[in-house]
N, CA, C and O of each residue as an XYZ file, in Angstrom:
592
protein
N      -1.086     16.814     10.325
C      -0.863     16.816     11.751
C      -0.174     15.512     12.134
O      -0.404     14.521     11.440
N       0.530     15.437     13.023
C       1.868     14.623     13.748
C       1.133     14.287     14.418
O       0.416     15.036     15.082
N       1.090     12.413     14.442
C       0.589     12.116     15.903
C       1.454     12.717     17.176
O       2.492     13.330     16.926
N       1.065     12.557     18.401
C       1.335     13.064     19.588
C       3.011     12.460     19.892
O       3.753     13.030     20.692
N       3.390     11.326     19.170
C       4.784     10.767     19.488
C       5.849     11.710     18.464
O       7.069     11.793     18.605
N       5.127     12.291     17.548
C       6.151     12.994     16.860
C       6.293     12.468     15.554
O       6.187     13.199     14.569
N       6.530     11.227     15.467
C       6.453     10.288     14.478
C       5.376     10.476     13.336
O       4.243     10.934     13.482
N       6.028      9.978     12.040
C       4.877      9.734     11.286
C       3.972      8.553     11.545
O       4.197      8.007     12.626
N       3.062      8.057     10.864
C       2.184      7.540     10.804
C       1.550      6.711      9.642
O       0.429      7.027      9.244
N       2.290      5.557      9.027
C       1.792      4.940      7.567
C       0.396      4.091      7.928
O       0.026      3.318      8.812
N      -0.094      4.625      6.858
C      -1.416      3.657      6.076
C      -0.748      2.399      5.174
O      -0.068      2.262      4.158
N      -1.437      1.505      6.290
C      -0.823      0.454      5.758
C      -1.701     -0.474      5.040
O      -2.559     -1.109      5.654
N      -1.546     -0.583      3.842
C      -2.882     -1.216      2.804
C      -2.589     -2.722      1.996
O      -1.548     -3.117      1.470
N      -3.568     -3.211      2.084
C      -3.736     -4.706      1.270
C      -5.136     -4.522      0.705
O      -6.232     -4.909      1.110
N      -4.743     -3.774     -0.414
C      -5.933     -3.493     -1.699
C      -6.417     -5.583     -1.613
O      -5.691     -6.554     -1.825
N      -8.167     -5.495     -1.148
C      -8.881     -6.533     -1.818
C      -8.883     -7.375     -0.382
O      -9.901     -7.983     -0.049
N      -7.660     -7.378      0.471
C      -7.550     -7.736      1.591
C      -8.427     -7.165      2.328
O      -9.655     -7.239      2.290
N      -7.348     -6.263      3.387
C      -7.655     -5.436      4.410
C      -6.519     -4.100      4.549
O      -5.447     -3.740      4.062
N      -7.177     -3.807      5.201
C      -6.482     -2.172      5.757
C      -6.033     -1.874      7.367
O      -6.717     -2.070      8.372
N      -4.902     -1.431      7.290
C      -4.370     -1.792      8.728
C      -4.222     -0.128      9.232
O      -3.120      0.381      9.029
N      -4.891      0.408      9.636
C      -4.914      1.696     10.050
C      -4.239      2.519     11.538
O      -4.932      2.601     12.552
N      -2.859      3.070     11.482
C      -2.801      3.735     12.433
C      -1.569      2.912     13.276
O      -1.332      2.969     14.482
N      -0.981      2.254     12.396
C       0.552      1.514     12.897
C       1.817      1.759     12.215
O       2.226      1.310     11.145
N       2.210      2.344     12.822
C       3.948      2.858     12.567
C       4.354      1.092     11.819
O       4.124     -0.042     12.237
N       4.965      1.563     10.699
C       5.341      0.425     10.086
C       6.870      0.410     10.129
O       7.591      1.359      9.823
N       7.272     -0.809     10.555
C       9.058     -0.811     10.597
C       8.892     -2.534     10.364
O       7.784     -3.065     10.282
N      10.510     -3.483     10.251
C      10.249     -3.992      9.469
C       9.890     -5.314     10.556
O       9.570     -6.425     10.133
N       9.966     -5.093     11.518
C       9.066     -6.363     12.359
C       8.175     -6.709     11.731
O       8.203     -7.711     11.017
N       6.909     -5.726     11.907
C       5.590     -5.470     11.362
C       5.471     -5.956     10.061
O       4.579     -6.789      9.898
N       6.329     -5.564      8.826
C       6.072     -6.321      7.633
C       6.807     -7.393      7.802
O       6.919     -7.918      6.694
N       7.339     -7.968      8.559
C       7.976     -9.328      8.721
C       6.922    -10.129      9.255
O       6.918    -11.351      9.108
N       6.000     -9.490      9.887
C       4.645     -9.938     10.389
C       3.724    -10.195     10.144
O       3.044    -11.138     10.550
N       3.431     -9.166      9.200
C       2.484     -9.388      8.337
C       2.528    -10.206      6.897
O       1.607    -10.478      6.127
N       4.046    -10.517      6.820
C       3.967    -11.811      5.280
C       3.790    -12.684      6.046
O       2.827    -13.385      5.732
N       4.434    -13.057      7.187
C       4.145    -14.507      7.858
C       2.584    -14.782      7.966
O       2.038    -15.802      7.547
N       2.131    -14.021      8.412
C       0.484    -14.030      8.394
C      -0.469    -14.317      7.347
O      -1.424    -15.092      7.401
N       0.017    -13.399      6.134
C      -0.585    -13.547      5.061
C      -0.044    -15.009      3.535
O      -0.384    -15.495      2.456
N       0.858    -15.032      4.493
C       1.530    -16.471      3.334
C       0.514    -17.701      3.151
O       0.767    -18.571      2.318
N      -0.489    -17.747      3.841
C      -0.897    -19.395      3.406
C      -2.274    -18.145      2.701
O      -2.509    -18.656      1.606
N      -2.929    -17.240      2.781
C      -4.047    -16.477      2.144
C      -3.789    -16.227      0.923
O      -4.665    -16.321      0.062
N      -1.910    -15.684      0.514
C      -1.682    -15.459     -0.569
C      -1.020    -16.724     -1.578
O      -0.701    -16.584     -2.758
N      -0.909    -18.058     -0.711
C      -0.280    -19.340     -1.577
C      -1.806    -20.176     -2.101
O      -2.068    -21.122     -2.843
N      -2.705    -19.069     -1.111
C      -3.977    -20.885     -1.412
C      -4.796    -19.637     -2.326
O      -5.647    -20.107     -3.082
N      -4.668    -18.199     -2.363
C      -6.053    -17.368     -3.474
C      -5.666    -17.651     -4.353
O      -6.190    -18.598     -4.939
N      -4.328    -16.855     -5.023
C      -4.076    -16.979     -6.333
C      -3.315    -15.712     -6.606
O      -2.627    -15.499     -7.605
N      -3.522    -14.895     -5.594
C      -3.542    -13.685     -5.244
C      -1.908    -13.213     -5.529
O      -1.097    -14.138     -5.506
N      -1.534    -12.233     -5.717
C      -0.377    -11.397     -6.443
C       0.443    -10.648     -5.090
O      -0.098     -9.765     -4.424
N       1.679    -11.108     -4.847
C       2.193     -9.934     -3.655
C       3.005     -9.023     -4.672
O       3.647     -9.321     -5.678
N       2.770     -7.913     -4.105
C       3.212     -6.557     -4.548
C       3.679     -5.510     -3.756
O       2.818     -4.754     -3.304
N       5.166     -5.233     -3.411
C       5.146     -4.574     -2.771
C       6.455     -3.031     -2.744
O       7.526     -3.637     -2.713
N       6.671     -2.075     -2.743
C       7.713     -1.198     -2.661
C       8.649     -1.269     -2.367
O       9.036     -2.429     -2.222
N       9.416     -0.434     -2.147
C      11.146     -0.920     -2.110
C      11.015      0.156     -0.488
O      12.064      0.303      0.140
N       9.953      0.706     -0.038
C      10.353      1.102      1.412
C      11.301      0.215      2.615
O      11.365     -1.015      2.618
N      11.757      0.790      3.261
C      12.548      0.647      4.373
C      12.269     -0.503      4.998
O      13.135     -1.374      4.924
N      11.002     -0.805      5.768
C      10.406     -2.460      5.785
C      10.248     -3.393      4.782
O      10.069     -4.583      5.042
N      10.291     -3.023      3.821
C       9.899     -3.781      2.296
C      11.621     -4.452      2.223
O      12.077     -5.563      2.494
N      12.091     -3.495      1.848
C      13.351     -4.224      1.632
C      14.196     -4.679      2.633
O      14.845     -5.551      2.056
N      14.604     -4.623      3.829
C      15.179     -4.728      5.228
C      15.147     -6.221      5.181
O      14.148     -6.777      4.724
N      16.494     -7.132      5.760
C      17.377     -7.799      5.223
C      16.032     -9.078      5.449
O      15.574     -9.943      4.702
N      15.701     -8.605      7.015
C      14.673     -9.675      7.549
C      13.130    -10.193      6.634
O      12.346    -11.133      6.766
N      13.226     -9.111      5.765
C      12.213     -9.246      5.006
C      12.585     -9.983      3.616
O      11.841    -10.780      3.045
N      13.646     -9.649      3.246
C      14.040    -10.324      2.249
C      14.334    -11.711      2.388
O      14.163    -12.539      1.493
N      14.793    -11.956      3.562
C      15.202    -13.389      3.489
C      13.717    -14.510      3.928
O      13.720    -15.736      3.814
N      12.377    -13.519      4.508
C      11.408    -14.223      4.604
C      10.804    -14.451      2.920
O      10.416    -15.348      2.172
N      10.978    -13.336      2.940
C      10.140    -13.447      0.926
C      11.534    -14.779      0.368
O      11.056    -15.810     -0.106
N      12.842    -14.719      0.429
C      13.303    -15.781     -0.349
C      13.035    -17.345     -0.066
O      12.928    -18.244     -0.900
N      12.933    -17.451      1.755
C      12.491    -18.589      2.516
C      11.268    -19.202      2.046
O      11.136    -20.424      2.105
N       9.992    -18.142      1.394
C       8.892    -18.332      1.134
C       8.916    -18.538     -0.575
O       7.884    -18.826     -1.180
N      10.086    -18.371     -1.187
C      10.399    -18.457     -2.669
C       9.535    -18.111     -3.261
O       9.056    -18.968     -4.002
N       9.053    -17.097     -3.268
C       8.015    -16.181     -3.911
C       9.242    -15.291     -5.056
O      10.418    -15.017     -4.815
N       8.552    -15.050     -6.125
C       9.072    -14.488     -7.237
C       8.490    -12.449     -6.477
O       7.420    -11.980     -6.092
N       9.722    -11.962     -6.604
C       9.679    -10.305     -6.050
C       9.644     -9.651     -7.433
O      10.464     -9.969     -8.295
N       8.461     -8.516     -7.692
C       8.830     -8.347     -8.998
C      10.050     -6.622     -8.302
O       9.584     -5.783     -7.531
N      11.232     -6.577     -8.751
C      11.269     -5.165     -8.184
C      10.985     -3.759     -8.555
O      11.153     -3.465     -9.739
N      10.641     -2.978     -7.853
C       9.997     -1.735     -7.690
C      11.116     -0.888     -7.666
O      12.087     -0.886     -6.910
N      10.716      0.091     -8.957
C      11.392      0.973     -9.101
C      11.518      2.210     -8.189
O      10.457      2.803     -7.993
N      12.602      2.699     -7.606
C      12.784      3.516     -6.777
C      11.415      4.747     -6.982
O      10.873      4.794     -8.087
N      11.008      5.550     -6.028
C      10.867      6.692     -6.372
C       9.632      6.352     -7.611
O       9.790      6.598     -8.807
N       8.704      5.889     -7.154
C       8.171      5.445     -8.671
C       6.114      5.534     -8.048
O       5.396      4.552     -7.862
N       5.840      6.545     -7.935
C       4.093      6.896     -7.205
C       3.416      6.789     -8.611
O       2.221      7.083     -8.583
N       3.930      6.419     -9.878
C       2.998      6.428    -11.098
C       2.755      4.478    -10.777
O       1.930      3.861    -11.450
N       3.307      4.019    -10.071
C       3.370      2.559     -9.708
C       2.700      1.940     -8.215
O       2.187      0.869     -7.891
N       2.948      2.987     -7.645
C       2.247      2.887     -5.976
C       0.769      2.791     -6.398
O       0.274      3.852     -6.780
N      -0.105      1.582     -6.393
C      -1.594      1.737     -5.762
C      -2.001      3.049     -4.878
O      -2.708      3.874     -5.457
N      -1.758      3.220     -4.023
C      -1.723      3.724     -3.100
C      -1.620      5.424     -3.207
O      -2.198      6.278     -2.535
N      -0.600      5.570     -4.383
C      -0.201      6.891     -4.942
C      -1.276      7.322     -5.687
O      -1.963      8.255     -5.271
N      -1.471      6.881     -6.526
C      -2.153      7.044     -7.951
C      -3.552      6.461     -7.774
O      -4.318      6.607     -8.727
N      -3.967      5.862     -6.758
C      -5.218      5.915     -6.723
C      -6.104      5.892     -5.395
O      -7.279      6.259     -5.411
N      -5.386      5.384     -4.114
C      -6.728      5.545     -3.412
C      -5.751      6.717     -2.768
O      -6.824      7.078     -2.284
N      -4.926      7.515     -2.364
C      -4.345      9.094     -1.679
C      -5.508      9.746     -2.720
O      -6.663      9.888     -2.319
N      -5.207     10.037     -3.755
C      -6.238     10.889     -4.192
C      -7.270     11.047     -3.716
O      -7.634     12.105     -3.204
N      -8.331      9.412     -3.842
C      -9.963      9.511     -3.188
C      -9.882     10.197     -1.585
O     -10.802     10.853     -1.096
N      -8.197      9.804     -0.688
C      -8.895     10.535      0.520
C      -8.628     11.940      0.343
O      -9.407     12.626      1.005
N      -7.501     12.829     -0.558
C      -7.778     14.141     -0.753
C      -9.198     14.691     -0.717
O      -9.821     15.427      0.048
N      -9.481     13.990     -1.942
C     -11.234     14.911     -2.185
C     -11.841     14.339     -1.066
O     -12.734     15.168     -0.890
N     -11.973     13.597     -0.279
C     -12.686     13.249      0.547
C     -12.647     14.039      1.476
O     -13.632     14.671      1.858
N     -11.204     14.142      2.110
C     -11.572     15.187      3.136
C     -10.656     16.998      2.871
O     -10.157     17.633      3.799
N     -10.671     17.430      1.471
C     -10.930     17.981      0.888
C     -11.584     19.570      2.140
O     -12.629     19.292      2.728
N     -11.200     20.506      2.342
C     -11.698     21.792      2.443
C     -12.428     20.780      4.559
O     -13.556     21.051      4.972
N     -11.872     20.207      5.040
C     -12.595     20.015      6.564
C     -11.304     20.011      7.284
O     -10.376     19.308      6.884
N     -11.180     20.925      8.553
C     -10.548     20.783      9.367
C     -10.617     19.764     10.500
O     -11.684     19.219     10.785
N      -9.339     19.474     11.225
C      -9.393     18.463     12.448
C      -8.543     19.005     13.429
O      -7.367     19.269     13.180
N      -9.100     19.201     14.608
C      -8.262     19.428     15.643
C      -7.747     18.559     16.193
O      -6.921     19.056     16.958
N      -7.744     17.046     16.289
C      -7.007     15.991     16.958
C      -6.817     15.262     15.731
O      -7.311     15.519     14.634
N      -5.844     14.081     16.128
C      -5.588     13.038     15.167
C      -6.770     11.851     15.122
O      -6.832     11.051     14.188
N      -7.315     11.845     15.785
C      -8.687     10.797     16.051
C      -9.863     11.268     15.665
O     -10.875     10.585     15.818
N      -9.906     12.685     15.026
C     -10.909     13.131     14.187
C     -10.630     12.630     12.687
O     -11.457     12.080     11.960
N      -9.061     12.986     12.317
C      -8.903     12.323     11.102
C      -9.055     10.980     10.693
O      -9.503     10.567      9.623
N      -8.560     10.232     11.835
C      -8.638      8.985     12.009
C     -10.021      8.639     11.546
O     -10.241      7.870     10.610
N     -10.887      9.213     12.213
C     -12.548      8.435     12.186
C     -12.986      8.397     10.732
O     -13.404      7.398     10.147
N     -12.782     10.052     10.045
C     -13.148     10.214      8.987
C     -12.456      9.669      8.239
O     -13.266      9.524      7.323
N     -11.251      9.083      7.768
C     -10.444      8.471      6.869
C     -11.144      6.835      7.162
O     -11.589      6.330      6.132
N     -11.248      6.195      8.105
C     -11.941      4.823      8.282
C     -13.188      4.685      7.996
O     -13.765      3.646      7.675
N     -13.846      6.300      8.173
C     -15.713      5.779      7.661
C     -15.195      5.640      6.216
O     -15.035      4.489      5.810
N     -14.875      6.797      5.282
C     -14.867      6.726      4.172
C     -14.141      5.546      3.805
O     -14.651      5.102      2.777
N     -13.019      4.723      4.248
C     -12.564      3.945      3.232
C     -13.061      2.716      3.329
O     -12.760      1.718      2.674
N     -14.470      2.944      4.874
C     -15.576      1.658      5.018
C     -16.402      1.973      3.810
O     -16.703      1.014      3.099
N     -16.802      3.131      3.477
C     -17.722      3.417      2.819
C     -17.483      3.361      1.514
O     -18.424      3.594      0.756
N     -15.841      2.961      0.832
C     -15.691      2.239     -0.737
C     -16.612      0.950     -1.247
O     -17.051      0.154     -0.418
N     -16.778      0.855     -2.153
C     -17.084     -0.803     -2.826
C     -15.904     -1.353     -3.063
O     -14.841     -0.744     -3.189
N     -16.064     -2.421     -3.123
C     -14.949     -3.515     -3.565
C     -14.348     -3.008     -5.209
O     -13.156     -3.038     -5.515
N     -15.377     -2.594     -6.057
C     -14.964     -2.353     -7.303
C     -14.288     -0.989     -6.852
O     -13.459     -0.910     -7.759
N     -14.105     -0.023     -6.184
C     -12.980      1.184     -5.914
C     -11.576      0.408     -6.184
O     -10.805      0.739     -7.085
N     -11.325     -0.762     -5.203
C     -10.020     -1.541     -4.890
C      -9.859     -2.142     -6.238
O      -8.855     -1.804     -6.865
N     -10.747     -3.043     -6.825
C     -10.648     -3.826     -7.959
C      -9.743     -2.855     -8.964
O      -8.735     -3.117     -9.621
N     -10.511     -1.625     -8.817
C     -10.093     -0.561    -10.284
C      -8.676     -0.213     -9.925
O      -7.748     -0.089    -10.725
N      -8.627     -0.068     -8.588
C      -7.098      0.261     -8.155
C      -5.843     -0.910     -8.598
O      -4.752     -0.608     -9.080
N      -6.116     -1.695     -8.425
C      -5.708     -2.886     -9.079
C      -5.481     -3.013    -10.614
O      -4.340     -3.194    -11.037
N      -6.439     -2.932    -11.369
C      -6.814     -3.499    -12.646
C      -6.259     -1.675    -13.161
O      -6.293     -1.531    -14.383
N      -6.017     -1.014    -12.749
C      -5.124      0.160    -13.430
C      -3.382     -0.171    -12.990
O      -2.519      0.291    -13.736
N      -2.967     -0.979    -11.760
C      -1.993     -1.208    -11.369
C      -1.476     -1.929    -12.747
O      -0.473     -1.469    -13.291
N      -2.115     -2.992    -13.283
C      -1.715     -3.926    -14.240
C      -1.417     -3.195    -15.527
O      -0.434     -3.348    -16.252
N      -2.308     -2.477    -15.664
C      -2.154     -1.338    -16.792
C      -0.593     -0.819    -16.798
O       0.301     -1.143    -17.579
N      -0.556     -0.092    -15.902
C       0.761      1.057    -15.429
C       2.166      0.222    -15.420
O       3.249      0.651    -15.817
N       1.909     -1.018    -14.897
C       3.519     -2.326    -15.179
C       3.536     -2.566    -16.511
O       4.630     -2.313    -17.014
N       2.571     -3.033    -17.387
C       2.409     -2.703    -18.742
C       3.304     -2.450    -19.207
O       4.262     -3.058    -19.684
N       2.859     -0.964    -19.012
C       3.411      0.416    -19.716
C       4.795      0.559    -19.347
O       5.777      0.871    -20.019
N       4.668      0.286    -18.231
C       5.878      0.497    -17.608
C       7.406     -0.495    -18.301
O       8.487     -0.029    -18.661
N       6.976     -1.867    -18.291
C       7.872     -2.690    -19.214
C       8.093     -2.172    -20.618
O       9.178     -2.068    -21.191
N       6.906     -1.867    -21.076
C       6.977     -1.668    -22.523
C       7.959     -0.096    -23.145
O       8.227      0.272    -24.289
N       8.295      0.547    -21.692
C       8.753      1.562    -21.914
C      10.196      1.392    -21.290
O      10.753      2.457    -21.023
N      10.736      0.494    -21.077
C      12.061     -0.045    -20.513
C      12.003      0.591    -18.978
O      13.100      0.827    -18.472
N      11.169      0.801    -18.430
C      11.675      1.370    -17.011
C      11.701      2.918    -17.143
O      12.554      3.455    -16.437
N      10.831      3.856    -18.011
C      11.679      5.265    -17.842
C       9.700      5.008    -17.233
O       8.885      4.087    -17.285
N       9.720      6.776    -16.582
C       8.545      7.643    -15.759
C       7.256      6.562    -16.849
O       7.406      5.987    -17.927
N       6.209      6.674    -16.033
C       4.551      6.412    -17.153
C       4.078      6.892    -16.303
O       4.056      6.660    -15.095
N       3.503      7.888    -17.164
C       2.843      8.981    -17.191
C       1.023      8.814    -17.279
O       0.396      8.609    -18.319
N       0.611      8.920    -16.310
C      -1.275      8.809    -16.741
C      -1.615      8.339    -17.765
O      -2.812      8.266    -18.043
């Protein structure tokens, strides 16, 4: 279901971070959100990782990630065996909400936020620590598909 503007609607995620639920992402917004997160991700230790989407790459974004001289690893087009996001937490909300209907978008809404309140930290960790796996594989195979 389409929110009411017509528009889609991205889940916007920082596995270990936070979760930004229910904001049209364009590339202000991720221009916004590295500025924000730059001194969290220079002082943890912490890994930026991110897709080659439309905000991801958009000129304004690039020239903040080069300003910030952060090493970009790049992301292969077209590549959900590599998406966090693909390959591991879309799935958990399939089965989650799995066989339940919603008549508004704020029913889905609720139920997609209890449940992804209701993960442990080790859900995200594993999402992660299989991410590392899958680049792996992924190098070791020059860049073609990796496969489960």
């Amino acid at each position: 279901m389409l929110p009411p503007s017509g528009r889609c609607v991205m889940l916007f995620t920082f596995f270990k971070w936070k979760v930004r639920l229910w904001k049209a992402i364009s590339a202000a917004i991720s221009y916004q959100t590295l500025r924000r997160s730059r001194r969290a991700i220079l002082t943890s230790g912490d890994v930026f990782i991110h897709d080659n989407a439309r905000p991801h790459s958009a000129i304004v974004t690039q020239q903040l990630l080069e300003q910030f001289k952060w090493d970009v690893c790049d992301h292969p087009a077209y590549s959900p065996d590599l998406a966090t996001s693909d390959f591991h937490l879309f799935p958990e909300l399939k089965n989650s909400l799995g066989g339940q209907s919603f008549q508004k978008n704020e029913e889905i809404q609720s139920s997609i936020k209890a449940h992804l309140t209701s993960l442990a930290a080790t859900f995200f960790e594993e999402g992660i620590g299989n991410l590392v796996y899958r680049y792996d594989k992924y190098l070791n195979v020059h860049g073609d598909y990796v496969e489960k």
